[in-house]
Every structure is written in C-alpha cells, then in structure tokens.
C-alpha positions as CSV (number, residue, x, y, z in Angstrom):
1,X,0.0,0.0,0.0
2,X,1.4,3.3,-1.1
3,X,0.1,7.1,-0.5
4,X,0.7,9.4,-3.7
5,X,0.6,12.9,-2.5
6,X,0.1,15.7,-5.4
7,X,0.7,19.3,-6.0
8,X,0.4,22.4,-7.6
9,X,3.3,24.1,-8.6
10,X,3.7,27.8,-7.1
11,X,6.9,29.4,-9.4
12,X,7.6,31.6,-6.0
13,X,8.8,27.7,-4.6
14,X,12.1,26.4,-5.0
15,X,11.9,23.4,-3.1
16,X,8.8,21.4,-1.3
17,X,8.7,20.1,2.2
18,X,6.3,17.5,2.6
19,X,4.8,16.6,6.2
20,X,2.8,13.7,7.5
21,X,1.2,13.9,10.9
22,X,3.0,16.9,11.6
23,X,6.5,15.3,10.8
24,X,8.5,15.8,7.7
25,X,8.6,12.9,5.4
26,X,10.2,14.5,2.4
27,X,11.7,17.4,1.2
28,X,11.6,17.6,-3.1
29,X,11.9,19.9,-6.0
30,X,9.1,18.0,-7.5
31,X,4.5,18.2,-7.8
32,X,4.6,14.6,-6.1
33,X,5.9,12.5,-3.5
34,X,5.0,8.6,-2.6
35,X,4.9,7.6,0.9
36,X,5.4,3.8,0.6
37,X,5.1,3.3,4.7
38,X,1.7,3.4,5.1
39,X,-0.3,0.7,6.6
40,X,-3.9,-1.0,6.7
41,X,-6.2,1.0,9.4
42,X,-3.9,3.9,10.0
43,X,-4.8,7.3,9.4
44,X,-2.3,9.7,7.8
45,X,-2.5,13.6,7.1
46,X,-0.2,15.3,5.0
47,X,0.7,19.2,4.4
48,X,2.9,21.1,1.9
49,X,4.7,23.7,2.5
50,X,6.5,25.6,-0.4
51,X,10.5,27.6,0.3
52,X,11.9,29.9,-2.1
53,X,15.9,29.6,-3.1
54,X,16.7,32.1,0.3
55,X,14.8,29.4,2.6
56,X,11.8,31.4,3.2
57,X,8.2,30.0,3.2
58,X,6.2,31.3,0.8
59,X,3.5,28.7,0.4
60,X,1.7,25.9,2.3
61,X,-1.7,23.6,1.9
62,X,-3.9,23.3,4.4
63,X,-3.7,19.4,5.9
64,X,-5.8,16.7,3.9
65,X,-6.1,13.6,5.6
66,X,-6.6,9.6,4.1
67,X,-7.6,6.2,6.0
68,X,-5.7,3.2,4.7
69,X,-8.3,0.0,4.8
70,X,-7.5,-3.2,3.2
C-alpha cells in the first residue's frame, strides 16, 4: 500500500517540504511524493509547505487527511 501525495506548482517555490502527521517525510523539488510506509487501518495527514531559493516560506496547503483500509 502506497500514498501518492500531489501538488500544484507555485513558481515563487524552489523546493517542497512534505509533512505527514506533523513530521517531515520529504523534502523535493518536484509536484509529487510517494509515501510507501503506510499501513492498513492507519490514518495519515499530509501538508505542503512551499521555500523559495533564500529558505523562506512562501507557500503551504492546508492538511488533507486519508484512511488506509485493506
């Protein structure tokens, strides 16, 4: 069981961090991520936040949540 987690590109963002459950799980230059350690029954919410080149935040997604079930 795998999580695909997509994106809308912002062309303020340089680079994408990617947070599950409050935690980061990824940090990308791309619209996507996979999150291949997921498991049956668990519940899992994930938020974007966008950085420019300097390191600054200039965007970020509200959280969006998903329930694995066999």
């Amino acid at each position: 069981q795998a999580v695909e987690v997509d994106w809308s590109d912002d062309p303020d963002v340089y680079s994408f961090d990617v947070l599950r459950d409050g935690d980061l799980l990824a940090t990308v230059n791309t619209l996507s991520v996979i999150d291949n350690t997921v498991y049956y029954n668990g519940t899992y919410c994930y938020q974007v936040d966008g950085y420019d080149a300097s390191g600054l935040l200039v965007a970020s997604t509200d959280s969006g949540c998903i329930t694995i079930v066999p």
